[in-house]
Structure formats: C-alpha cells, structure tokens
C-alpha positions as CSV (number, residue, x, y, z in Angstrom):
1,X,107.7,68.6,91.7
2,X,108.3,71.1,94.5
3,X,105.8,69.5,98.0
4,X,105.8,72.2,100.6
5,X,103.8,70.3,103.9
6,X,100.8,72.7,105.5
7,X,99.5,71.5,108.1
8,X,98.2,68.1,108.1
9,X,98.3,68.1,104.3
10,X,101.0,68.5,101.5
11,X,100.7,71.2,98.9
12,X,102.0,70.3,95.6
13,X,101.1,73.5,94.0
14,X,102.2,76.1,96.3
15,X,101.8,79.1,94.0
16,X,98.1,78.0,92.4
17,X,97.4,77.8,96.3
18,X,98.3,81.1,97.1
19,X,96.9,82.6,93.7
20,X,94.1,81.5,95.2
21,X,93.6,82.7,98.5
22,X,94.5,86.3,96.5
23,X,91.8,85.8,93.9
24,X,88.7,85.9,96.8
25,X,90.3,89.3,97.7
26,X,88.1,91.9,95.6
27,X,88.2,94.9,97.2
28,X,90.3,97.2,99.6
29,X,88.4,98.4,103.1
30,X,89.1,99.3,106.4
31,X,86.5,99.3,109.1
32,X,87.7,102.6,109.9
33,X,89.8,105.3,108.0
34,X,91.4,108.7,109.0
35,X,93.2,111.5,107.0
36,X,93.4,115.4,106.9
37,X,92.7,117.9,104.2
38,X,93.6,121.6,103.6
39,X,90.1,123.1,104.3
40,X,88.7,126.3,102.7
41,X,87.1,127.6,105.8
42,X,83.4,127.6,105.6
43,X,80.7,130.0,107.6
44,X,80.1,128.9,110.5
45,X,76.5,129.9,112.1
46,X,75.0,129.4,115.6
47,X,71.9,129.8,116.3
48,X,71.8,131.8,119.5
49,X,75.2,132.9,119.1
50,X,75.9,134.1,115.3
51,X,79.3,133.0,113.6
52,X,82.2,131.4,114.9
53,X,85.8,132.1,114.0
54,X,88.4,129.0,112.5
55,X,90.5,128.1,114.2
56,X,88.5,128.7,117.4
57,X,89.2,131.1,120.1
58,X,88.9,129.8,123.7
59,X,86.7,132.9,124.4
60,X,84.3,131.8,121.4
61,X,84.4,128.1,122.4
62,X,83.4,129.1,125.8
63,X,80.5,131.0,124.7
64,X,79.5,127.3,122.7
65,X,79.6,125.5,125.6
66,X,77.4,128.4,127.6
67,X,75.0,127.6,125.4
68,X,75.1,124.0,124.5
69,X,73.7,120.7,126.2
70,X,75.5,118.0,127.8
71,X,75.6,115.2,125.6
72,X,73.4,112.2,126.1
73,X,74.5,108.3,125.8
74,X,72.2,105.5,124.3
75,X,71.6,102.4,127.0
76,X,69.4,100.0,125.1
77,X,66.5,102.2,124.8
78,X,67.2,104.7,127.2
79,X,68.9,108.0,126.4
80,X,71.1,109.0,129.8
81,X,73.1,111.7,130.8
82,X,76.0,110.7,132.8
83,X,79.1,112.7,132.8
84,X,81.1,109.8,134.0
85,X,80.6,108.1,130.7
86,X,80.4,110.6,128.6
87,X,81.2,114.3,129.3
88,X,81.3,116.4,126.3
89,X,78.9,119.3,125.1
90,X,76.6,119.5,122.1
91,X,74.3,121.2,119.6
92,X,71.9,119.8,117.8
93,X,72.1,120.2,113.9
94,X,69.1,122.8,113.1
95,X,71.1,125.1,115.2
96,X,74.5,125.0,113.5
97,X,74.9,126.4,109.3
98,X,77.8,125.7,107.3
99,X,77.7,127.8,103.9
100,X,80.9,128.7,101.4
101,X,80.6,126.7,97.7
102,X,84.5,125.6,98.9
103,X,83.5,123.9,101.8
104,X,80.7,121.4,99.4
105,X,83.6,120.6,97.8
106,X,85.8,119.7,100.8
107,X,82.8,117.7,102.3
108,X,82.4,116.0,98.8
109,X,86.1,115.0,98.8
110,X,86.1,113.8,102.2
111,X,83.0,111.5,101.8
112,X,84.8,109.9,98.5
113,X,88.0,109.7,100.4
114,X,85.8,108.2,103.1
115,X,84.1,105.6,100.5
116,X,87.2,104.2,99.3
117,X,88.6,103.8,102.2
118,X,85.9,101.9,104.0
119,X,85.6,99.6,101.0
120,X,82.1,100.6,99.8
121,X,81.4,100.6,96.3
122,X,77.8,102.4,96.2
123,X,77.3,105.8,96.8
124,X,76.6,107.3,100.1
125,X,76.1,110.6,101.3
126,X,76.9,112.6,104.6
127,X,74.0,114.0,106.9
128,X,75.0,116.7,109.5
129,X,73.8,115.3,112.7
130,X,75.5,117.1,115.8
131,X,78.0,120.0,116.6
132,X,80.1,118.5,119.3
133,X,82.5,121.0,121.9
134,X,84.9,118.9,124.1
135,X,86.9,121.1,126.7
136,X,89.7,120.2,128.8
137,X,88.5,116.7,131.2
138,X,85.9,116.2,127.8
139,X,85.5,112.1,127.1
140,X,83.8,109.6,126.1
141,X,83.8,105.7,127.0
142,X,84.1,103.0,124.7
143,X,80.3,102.7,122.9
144,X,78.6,101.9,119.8
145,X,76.8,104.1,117.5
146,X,73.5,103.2,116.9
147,X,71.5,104.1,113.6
148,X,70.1,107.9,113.7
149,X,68.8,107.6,109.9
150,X,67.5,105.2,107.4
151,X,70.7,103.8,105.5
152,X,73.1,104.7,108.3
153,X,75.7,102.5,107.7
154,X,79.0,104.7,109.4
155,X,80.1,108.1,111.3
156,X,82.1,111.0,109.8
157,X,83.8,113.0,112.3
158,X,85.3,116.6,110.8
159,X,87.8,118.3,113.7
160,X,87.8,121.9,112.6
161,X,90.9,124.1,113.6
162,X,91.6,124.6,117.3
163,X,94.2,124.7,120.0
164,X,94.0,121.9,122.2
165,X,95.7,118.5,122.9
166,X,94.8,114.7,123.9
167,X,91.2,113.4,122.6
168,X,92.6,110.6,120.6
169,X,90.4,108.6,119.4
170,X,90.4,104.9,119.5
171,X,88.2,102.4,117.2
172,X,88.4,98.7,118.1
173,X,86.5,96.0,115.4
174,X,87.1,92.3,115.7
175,X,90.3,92.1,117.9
176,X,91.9,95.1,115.5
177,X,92.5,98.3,117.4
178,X,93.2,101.7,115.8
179,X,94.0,105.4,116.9
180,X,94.0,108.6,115.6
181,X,95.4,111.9,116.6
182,X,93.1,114.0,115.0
183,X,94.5,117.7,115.9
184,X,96.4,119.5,113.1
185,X,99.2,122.1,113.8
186,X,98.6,124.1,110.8
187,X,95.3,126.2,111.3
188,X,93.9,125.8,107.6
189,X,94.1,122.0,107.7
190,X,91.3,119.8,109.6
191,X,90.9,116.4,109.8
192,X,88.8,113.5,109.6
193,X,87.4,109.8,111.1
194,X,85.4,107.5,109.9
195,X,84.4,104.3,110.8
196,X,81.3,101.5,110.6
197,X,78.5,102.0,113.2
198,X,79.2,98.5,114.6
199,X,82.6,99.2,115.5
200,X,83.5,99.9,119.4
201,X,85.1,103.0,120.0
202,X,85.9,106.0,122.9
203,X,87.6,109.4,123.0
204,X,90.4,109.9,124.8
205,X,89.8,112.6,127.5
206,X,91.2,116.4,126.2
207,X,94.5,117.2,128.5
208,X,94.0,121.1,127.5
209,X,91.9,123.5,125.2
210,X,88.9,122.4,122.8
211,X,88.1,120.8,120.3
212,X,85.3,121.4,118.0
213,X,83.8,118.4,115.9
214,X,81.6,118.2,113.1
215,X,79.5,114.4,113.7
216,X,78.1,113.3,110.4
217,X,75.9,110.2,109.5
218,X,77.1,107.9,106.9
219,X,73.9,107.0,104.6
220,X,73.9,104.6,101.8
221,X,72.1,105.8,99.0
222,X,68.9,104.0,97.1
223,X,68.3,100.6,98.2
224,X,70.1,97.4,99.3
225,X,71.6,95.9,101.8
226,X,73.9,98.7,104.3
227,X,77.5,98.6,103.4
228,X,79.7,96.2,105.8
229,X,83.5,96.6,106.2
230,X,85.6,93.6,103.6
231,X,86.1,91.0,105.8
232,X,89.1,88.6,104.7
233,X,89.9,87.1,108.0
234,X,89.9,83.5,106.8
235,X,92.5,84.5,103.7
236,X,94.6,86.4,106.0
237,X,95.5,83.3,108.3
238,X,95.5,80.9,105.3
239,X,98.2,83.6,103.6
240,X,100.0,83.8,107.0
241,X,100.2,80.0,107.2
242,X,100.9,79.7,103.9
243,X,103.8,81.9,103.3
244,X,105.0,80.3,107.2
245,X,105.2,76.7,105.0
246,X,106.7,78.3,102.6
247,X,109.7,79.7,104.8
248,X,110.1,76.5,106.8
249,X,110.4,74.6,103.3
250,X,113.9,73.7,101.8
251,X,112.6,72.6,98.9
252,X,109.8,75.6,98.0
253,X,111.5,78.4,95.6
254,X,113.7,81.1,97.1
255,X,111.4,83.7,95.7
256,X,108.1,84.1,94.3
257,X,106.6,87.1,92.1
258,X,102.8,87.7,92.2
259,X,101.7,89.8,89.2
260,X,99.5,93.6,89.7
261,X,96.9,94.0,87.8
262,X,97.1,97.5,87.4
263,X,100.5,98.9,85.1
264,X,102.4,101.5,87.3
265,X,104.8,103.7,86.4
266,X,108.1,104.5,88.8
267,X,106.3,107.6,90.1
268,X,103.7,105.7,90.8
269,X,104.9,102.4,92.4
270,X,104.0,102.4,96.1
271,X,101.8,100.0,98.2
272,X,99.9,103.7,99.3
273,X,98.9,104.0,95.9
274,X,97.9,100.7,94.7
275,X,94.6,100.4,92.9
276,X,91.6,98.1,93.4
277,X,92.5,94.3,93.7
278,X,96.0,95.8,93.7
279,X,95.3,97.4,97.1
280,X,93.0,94.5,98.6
281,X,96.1,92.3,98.0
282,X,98.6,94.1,99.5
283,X,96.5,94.5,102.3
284,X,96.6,91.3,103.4
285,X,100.5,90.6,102.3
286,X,101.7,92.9,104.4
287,X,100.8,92.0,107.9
288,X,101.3,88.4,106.4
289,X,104.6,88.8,105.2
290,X,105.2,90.4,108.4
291,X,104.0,87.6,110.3
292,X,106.0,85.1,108.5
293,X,109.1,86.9,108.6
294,X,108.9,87.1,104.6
295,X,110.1,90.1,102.5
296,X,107.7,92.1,100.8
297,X,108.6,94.6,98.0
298,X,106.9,95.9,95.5
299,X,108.9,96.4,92.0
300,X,108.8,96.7,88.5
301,X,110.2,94.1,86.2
302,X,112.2,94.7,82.8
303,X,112.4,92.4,79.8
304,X,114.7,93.3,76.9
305,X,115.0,91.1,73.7
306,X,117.6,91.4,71.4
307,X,117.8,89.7,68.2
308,X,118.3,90.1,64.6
309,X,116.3,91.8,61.7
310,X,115.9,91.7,57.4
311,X,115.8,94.6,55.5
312,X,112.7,95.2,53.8
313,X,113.0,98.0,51.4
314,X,112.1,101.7,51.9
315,X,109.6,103.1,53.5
316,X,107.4,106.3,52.2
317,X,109.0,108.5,54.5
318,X,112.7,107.0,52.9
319,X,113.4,104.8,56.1
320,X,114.5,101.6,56.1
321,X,111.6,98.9,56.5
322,X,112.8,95.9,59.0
323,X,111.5,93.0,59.6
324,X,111.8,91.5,62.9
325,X,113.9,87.8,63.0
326,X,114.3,86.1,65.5
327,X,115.3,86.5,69.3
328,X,118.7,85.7,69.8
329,X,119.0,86.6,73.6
330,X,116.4,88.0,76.6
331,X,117.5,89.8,79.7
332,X,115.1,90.1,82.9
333,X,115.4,91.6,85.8
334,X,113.8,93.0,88.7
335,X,114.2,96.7,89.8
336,X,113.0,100.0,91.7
337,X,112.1,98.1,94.9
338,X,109.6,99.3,97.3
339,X,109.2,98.9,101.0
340,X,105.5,98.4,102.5
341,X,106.3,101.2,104.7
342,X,107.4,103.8,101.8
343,X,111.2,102.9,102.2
344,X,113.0,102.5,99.2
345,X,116.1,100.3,99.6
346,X,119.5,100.4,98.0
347,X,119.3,97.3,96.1
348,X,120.2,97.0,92.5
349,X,118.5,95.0,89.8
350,X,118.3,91.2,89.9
351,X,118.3,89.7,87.1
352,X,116.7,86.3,86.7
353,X,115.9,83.5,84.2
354,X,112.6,82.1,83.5
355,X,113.0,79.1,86.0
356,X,114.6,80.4,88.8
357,X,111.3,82.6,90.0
358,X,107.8,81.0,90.5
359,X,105.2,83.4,88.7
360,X,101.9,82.9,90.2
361,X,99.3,81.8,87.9
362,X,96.6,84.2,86.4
C-alpha cells in the first residue's frame, strides 16, 4: 500500500483521489475568451454619413467621430459623461447597418466560437448594441457592464480593420487577469472579445490611429437561469496540492496516466484541441502541473499482443480461417508526446509494464 501524507491527513488512495477531483470537472469555460477570424467584409451604413470603407481610412473615421457622441459611463443609477474615465466616441445602434449574407455567417461563427469558449451550453444570441470610434488618447477605466437586455449574460466586442496601435484590453475576474491585443496586421482579418458582464475590465488608452468596434450583447436564449462562467476554484487548489504531495512523496509512483475520454488521432493530439471533459481537465492540470513543478504531456499509448493461432479451414473467399490462441507476449508503450504549450519534444517511446504506471480509475 502506497500512503502519500496531504495535509493533516494520509491518502492511501492517491489516484481514486485525484480521479476524483477530475470527475466534478464537467465542462471547459473561460470567463473571458479572444480570437480572430478572416472576415468577409460586410456593408457598412451610417446614418448621417452613408457607408464606410474596411479597413478604415483616418479621413472616414474622422468624419465618425464628427458625428458621433461622447460615450457615457454607468454610476449606480446615473449615466455620466466624464472624459477622464471614459473618453471614447459612439453611435447608437439604429444608426449603424451591417448587410452581406457572408458577414451572418462570420457573426454566427464568432457567437459559437464565443459559446464554447465561455462554457455555456444553451444557446445564445448576439444583439448589436453600439458602434464605438476610439482615436489616439481614446480609454476607458476599469468598469463593469451592466445588463442592457433581458438575458444579457456577456459582451462581444468585433474590432473591424483599421490602422492604429495600443487599446489593449484587459479583463480581470476573481484574482485572474487577462489581455488581449485585439489589432490584426492583415486588413481582411478582425478580431474578437468576449467576456461575462460581471467581470471587471478597462481599455488601454490608443497610442495612434483608430479603432472601430462593433459592442454586442450576449443574450441567453428561452428561459433559465443566465449563463455563469465554470467555476472550479476549489478542484484547482485540491489538484495543486495534490500533485504537490505527490512530488514530495518517496513512496507515490514515479508516474501516473489519467485516461481521455475522447479517442484522438496523432493529427489531432493537442491540449488546444481537446474536447469536452477532455478540455475541462486539462484546464485545470496545466496551471497545476505547473504549480507543482510536475510534467504534463499529453500522448497516445500503444498495446500490441502477440500470440499464437489454429488453423480453421478455408474460408469462402479461399483464405485461411484462424482462430485466435492464446497471448504469448504484450508490449506497451507510451508515444507522440505533447507539450501544454504546443511543443512537441524529442522523446522516444516508453515502454512500460502493467505495474510500473498508476492508471487512474474510471
């Protein structure tokens, strides 16, 4: 019997302990996701100006801001203008069109990208709500969104195509910060943020140029309670101490295989493209393997048996028939390793027996 000591207590079962922290994990989520897409350029309409050009033109931009209205902030129940906290232009949505049967599509694939990503497993939509023009000196301080629609759960922001620079944006959500750089070099490609309304979050000021933003509202869709970002904070510090015993033990295995439950093929094996409880897992054995100072790989793993076999008699195609024996000898190993960051080391296969590595139980 292998006792690994955690904490005041000693486990006797290391890997049923951590199969079970892994088995509350159901679903991957972020509370806030970013990416970029190759964008058929819609029709862009303003009312009061007619249709802008992608990417957009400084003189064309200018002309937005000519016409738009500094953008307000919430305060509790007030609405304020104050261009020391927040100094960017906008237009409301009845003024702005979008058209072009390619740009649905876009829109659709962004909001699915956008679903999966934040963990939600209904459906939800995306509601145009502003047209937003940040020039050079444009910011905003860190806020929260508050709900503009019924089901509002989260914001889309869209950056179309443009010339400018700085205007990261950074999204903070229970002591996890991210940011995103969401200007694109290549002028058919725009990107994209999303993230859940009760997350903090501020924009960078613009060092030069602007930068034209599409705001959407997240809405659920039907009935039930509003979509909240996966929240595994207790199993990440239980796997993080766990796998922390687990290093400090002498007498815990050497190593430990946890089983997908997805089949991938070599093409396919990378943490980025894990599915489902595949992807909830690893996203909380990375940072704990991390934290630990444990390896993490993802791999495949190979069994061949070898044996012998009667002969039968002929088949109806004039084949032999066999029947198999029995298994003489059974070689494993482990192979096509994976980093969590992409990286594909130069290690060879390992082979193994059936008690040298823990298997987690099902």
């Amino acid at each position: 019997m292998r006792l690994i000591q955690f904490g005041d207590r000693v486990i006797t079962d290391f890997n049923q302990a951590f199969a079970d922290v892994l088995e509350r994990v159901e679903r991957p989520g972020s509370f806030a996701v970013s990416g970029s897409f190759d964008m058929h350029p819609p029709r862009l309409e303003i009312e009061g100006l007619g249709p802008i050009a992608l990417p957009l033109m400084p003189e064309q931009a200018a002309r937005l801001v000519a016409i738009a209205e500094q953008a307000p902030y919430g305060r509790g129940t007030e609405t304020l203008v104050d261009p020391r906290v927040r100094r960017t232009w906008q237009l409301d949505a009845t003024r702005v069109r979008l058209t072009g049967r390619h740009w649905s599509e876009d829109l659709a694939k962004v909001v699915e990208s956008v679903r999966l990503g934040l963990g939600v497993a209904a459906s939800i939509e995306a509601q145009i709500y502003k047209l937003l023009v940040y020039d050079t000196g444009s910011f905003f301080v860190p806020h929260r969104d508050t709900e503009k629609a019924p089901g509002m759960f989260a914001t889309l922001v869209i950056v179309l195509p443009g010339d400018y620079s700085g205007g990261d944006l950074l999204i903070r959500h229970r002591g996890q910060e991210v940011r995103f750089d969401l200007h694109r070099d290549e002028p058919a490609e725009a990107a994209f943020a999303a993230f859940y309304a009760d997350c903090v979050h501020e924009v960078l000021p613009i060092a030069s140029g602007y930068r034209l933003a599409l705001i959407y509202n997240l809405v659920r869709v039907g009935k039930g309670k509003l979509p909240r970002p996966p929240d595994y904070d207790q199993e990440q510090d239980r796997l993080t101490r766990l796998l922390t015993a687990w290093d400090d033990s002498e007498s815990a295995p050497d190593k430990l295989v946890y089983p997908l439950e997805h089949a991938y093929t070599q093409d396919q094996l990378d943490f980025a493209m894990l599915k489902g409880k595949d992807a909830a897992a690893a996203q909380l054995l990375v940072p704990a393997a991390a934290a630990a100072h444990c390896d993490l790989y993802l791999a495949l793993i190979s069994i061949n048996e070898s044996g012998w076999a009667e002969y039968t008699g002929y088949g109806r195609r004039g084949d032999w028939d066999m029947e198999i024996g029995e298994v003489t000898e059974t070689e494993m190993s482990i192979h096509d390793w994976r980093l969590p960051d992409g990286g594909r080391p130069a290690m060879g296969a390992l082979p193994f027996d059936e008690d040298e590595v823990e298997v987690f139980a099902d």
